[in-house]
N, C-alpha and C positions, 0 to 999 in steps of 0.2 A: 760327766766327771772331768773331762780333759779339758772342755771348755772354761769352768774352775780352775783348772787349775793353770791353764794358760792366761788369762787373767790375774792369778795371783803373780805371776814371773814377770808379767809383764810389769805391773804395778810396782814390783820389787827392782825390776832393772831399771824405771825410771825415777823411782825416789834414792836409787843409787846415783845415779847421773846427776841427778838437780843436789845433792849431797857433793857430791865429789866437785860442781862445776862452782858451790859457794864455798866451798874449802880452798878452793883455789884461788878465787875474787878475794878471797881477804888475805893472803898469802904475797900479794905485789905488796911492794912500799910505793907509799905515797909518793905521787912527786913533790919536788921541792917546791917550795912557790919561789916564784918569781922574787927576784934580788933588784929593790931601786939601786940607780945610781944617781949621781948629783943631787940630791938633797939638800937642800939651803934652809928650806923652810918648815918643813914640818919635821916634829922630833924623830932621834934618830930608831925609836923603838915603834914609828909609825912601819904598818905593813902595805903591801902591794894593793891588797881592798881598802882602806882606808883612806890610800892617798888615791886608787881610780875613782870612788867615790866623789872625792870632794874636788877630784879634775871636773868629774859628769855635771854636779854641780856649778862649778864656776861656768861650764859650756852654756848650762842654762840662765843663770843669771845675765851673762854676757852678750845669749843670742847669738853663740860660735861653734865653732866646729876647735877640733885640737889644732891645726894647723895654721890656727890664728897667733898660739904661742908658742909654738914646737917648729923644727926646724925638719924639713923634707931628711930622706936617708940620701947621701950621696949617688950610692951604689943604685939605690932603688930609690924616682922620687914619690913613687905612688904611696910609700910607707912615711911612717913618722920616726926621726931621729929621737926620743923621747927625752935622753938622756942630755942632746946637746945644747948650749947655748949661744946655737948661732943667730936665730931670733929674739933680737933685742926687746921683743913685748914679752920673752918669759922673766926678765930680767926688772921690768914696769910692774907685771902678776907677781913677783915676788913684794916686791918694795909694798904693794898695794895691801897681798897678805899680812907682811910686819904692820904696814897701816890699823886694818880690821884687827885684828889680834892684840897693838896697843889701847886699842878704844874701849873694845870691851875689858881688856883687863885694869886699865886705867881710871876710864870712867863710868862705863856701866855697870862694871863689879861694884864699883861703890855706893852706887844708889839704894837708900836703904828702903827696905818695906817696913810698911805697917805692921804692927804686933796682931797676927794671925793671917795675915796674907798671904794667900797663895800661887800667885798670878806670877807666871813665868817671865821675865824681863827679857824682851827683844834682842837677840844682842844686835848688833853692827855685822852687815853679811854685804858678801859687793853687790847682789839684787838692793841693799839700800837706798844706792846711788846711782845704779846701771840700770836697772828694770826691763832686762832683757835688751838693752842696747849695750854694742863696744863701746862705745863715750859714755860716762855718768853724761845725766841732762843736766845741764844748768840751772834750768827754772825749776821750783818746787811744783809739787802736783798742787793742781787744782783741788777748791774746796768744795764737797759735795753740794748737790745745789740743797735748799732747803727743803726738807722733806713735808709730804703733800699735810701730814698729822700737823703740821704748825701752821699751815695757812688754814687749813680747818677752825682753830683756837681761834684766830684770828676774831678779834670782836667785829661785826657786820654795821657798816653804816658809819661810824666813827673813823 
């Protein structure tokens, strides 16, 4: 009988514990998030994920690291100054964004579809032009070569 019942205490002092330790975990405040500063480009009600998001993005388009357009911390140059505009290529990635952002809203906004269409329009992204290089390429891409199903059709002998 005592084995019962030391089993039941015990059972009760640990759904006490796991009680008491998630009364507590929800009882902290949230931390704040993170506050941009110098904002040029994106609107001012974009948040701290929104805009690391579309940093991570442009890193991959570009084939970079942050450090390509962000400037070392004085104090520390292992860190990134995130904020400052000492590197004059954050100031080329702005201009570039106003660029993409005219385009689509200018000209690709305006391309109309077809009545029932539902094919999402490309917009203008810097992987456009950059395709994982710092430098856009110059030369257009190459046209795929002809596929093998056309040289099949191909009439024989003629």
């Amino acid at each position: 009988m005592k084995t019962l019942k030391n089993k039941k205490t015990t059972l009760l002092l640990a759904l006490t514990v796991i009680t008491a330790l998630l009364v507590q975990s929800f009882s902290f405040q949230q931390p704040q998030p993170k506050k941009l500063k110098n904002i040029k480009v994106f609107p001012a009600t974009a948040t701290y994920q929104e805009v690391d998001h579309a940093m991570d993005q442009f890193k991959v388009d570009l084939g970079v690291k942050c450090n390509y357009c962000h400037a070392p911390e004085k104090d520390n140059p292992r860190k990134m100054d995130m904020p400052s505009d000492a590197n004059p290529k954050k100031e080329i990635a702005r201009d570039m964004i106003r660029m993409t952002d005219e385009m689509n809203k200018k000209y690709i906004a305006s391309i109309k579809h077809a009545e029932g269409d539902t094919t999402n329009i490309q917009l203008v992204t810097c992987n456009t032009c950059h395709r994982g290089a710092p430098k856009p390429f110059s030369k257009p891409l190459q046209a795929p070569p002809p596929s093998i199903g056309a040289k099949m059709l191909a009439p024989v002998g003629k």
